[in-house]
Every structure is written in C-alpha cells, then in structure tokens.
N, C-alpha and C positions, 0 to 999 in steps of 0.2 A: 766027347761030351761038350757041348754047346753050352761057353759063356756068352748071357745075355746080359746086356749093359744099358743103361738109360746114363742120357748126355745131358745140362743142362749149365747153368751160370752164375759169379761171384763178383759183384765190385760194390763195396761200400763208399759211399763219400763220407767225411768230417769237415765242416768248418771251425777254422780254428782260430781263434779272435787273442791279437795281440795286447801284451801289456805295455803302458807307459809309467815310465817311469820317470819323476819330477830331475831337473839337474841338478849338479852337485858342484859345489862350489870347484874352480878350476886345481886347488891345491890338493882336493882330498879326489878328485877322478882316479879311478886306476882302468888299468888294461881291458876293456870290454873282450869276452869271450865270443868267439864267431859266432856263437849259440845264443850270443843274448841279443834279446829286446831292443832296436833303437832306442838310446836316449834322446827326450825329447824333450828341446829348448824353452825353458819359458821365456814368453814372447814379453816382450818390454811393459811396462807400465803404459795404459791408453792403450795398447794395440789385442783389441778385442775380438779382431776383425775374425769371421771365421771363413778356412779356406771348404772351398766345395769339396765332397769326397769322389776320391775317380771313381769312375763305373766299375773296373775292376774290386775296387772293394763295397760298391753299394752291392754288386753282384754276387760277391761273394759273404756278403750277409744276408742276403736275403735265399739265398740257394738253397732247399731244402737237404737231406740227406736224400742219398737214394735206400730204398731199401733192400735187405737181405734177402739172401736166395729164400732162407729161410722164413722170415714174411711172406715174399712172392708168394710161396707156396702157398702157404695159410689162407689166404686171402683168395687164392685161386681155388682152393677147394671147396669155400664156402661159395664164392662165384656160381662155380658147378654145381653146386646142390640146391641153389636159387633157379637153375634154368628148369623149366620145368618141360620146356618144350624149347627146338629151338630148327632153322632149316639154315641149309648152308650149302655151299658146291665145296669138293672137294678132290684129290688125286693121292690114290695109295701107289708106290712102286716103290722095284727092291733096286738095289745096287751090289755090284760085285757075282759073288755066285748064287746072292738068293734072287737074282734077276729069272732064273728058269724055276724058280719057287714060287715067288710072290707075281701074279698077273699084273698088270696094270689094271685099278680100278679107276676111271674116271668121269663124274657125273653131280647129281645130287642127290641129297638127302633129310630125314626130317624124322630126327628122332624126340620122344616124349616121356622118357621113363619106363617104369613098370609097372605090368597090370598086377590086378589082385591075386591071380597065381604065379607074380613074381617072376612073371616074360617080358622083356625089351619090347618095347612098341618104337619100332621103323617103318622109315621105306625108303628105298634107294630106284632112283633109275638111273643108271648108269651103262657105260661100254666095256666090257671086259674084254682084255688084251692080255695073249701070251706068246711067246717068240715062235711058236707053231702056229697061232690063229693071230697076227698082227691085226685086223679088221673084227669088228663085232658089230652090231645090230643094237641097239639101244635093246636093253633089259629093264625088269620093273622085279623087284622081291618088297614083299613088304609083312608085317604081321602086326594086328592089334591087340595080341598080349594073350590070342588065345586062339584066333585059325592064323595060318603063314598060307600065303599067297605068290606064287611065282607067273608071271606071263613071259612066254616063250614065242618074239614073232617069228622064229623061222617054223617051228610046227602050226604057231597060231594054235597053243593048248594055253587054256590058264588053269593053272594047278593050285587046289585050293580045298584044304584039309587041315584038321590038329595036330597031324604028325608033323613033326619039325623036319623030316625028310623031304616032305614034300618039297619044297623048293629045290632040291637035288644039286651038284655038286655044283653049277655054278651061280646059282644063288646063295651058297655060303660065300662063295670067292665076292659077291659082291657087298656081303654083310661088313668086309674091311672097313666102308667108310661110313658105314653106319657106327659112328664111334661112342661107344657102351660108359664113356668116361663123361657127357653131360648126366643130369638128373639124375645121375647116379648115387645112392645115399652115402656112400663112403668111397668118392671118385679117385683121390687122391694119397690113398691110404699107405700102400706101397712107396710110391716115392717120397712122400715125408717120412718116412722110415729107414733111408738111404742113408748110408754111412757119411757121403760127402755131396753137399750139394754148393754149385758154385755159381754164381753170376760174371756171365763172361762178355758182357754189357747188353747194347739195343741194338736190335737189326731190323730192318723191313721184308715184310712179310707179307706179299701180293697187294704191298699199300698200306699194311697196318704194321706201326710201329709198335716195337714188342720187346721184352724182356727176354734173353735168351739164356739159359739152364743148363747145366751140365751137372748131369746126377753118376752115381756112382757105388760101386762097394769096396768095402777093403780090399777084399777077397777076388774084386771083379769079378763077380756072378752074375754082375746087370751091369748094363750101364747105356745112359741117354738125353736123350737134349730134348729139351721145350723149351717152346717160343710160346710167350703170354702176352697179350694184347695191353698195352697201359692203360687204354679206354676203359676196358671192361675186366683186364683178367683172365677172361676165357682162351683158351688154345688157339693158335692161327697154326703152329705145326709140331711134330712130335718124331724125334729118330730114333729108333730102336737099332744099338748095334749088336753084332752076331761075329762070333770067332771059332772058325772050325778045327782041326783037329792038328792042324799044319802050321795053325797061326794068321789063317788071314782072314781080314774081317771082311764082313758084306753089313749093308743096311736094308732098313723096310723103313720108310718116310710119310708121314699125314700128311697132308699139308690144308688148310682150311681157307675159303673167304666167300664173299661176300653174305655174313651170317645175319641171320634176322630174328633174335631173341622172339618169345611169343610172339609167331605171326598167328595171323589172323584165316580161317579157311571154311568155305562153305559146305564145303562135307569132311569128312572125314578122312583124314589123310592114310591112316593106319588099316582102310578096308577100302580097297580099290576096287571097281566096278570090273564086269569082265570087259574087257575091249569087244567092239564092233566086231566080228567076223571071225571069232574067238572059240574053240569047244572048251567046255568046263567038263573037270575031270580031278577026281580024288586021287590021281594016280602019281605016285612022288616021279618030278624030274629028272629028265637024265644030267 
C-alpha cells in the first residue's frame, strides 16, 4: 500500500530588540551574566553627541518577520481562489520507479474554473513522452465545462463529444498539467489540514523566487513540497512523494512559469476550432 506524502517549508524570523540599562556606580557593579544586556555608559555631562546606528542594527530593525508555513498557506489559498482564470507553461514528470508511470507532460496550458455542471474548463497543448514513445507530436485536449475536445495530428481526427472518454487515454495523461488547484473553491483544503507543515526557506523557481513547503503527516500517509511565488503566492512547483512496498520512494513533480493571471483572448479558449484538414468525429480517442 502506497504512502503518499506532500513536501513543503518552516523558518520563522524574530527580531529581538536589546535592553539598556543605565550605570551603576563602580562600588555596587556586580558580575554581569554572559546572558545579560550590555551596560551602557552614561556619556559625560555636554557630550550629547549621537553616534550613527551600524546598518547591522538599522537592518535589523527594520526586517520584517518572515512568515509561517502556516500563513503561507492561508494566503495561498485565498490567492487560488482569486485566480479566476489563469495560462501558464508547464512540465509534469516522475522520478525513480514512477518514471515508467507518470509520462512526461510538457507544454501549455489555460485553465478557468468550473462550469455550471461543476467540470474543469482547460486546455493543454502539450508533448507527451514515455520511455517507449520518447517523441510525440504536439497534442491539443481541451474542454469548456460541458463537451471535451481531443485533436489527434497523427490520425488528424478531432474528437469532440459530452462523454468525458472522448479524449481517450492520452488526453488524460495530458490533463496532468492542467492543474485543477487554481480557481478552485476550496484549492488548498487538504494540505492546510496536514499534520506538519514546515518552511524550509526560498528557492528559485524557473526565475521566480518562492517560498518552499514541506508538508506532511504523522502517520506519513502523504507527504510533499510546494514552492509559492512571494510575488503573488500562487504555485511555481509541487512534489508529490510515493513509497512502495520495499521502501523506496519515487516522485511526480509540477513545475510552473511564465504565468499570466487573467489573460486576455479573442475567442474562446476552452472550445477549440477543428484544425485545417481535420475529420470531426464523436468517436472517443485511442
């Protein structure tokens, strides 16, 4: 049986502002504890002067805290439930033994929410790779919340029907990076719910500096890392780890960039035209 684990990150800062203490006449001083305070001199009668503070300590009063895993979170999931729409490139692949599991998904994508009968509206075009097919063909799956759409250029079929079949098995394989956690109403629900979430500081992330996560359970029955954007919050990448029956883990990894909060499009992104030279066909995908 398969523990699934989510990874993520813990560091708080504190500033911590010294006391002064006036001096004390030289007969009644006693032993200062390694642990105390500098005593500090009063400076002589006339001598007003003030010295300048070193940048080490303007620095360190003016440095905010950072905040907890557990804000991050908070803040990220309201993030995600502000995106209403959002496009971005991305690359799903596994590590270890889910590498003959998980394809390489790598492409774009532009997901919007859910329609009124409560379906994902995407669309991905992307190359799907797997260590039998290392080459692929740019692929197109997409759906507006109520038909799904698959274009096939090696048949040159665009398959296009209600049934969520239609796009056939390797239009799921490409729904990976159609990632279901923007505009989602409650994206975040699960891993705020994690036994232990840690901030394990800032990493960069295809250029975008980010928060990085290490989530977890007691029990280890999940466990996993996110990378949140400082800009905005939003995901730049996500590792889902896996441990098989032997003990040895494998990953499956998001990774996200160049994202464009509400873009802007002149048709409809979520109902793709049939391509040039194309049969159109109800007939679900191989």
């Amino acid at each position: 049986m398969f523990k699934a684990v989510i990874l993520m990150t813990s560091f708080v800062a504190a500033v911590a502002a010294a006391q002064q203490t006036p001096a004390q006449p030289e007969a009644e001083k006693k032993p200062a504890s390694k642990y105390a305070a500098p005593v500090q001199e009063t400076p002589p009668a006339g001598d007003t002067e003030k010295k300048p503070a070193s940048a080490q300590a303007v620095a360190e009063k003016k440095a905010p805290a950072e905040p907890t895993a557990e804000e991050i979170l908070r803040e990220a999931n309201r993030a995600l439930v502000r995106t209403q729409l959002v496009k971005y490139k991305a690359v799903c692949r596994g590590t270890g033994w889910m590498t003959d599991r998980s394809p390489v998904v790598e492409g774009s994508a532009v997901v919007g929410g859910m329609s009124e009968e409560g379906l994902d509206k995407f669309r991905v075009d992307a190359t799907l790779k797997t260590p039998a097919e290392p080459a692929s063909n740019e692929l197109r799956v997409a759906s507006d919340g109520h038909m799904y759409y698959f274009a096939d250029p090696d048949s040159k079929t665009f398959h296009a029907s209600t049934d969520p079949k239609t796009i056939g098995g390797r239009g799921n394989s490409l729904k990976a990076i159609a990632f279901p956690y923007f505009s989602h109403p409650f994206p975040l629900r699960v891993e705020m719910a994690m036994d232990r979430a840690t901030l394990l500081g800032t990493v960069d992330v295809e250029g975008e500096e980010c928060y990085e996560i290490h989530l977890s359970n007691v029990n280890d029955t999940m466990e996993a890392f996110w990378c949140f954007s400082k800009s905005d919050l939003l995901p730049r990448k996500r590792v889902m780890v896996f441990e098989d029956l032997d003990g040895e883990k494998a990953t499956i990894s998001w990774t996200f960039s160049q994202m464009e909060v509400d873009p802007k499009f002149e048709d409809n992104p979520f109902k793709p035209d049939v391509p040039e030279g194309y049969t159109k066909t109800d007939a679900p995908a191989e």
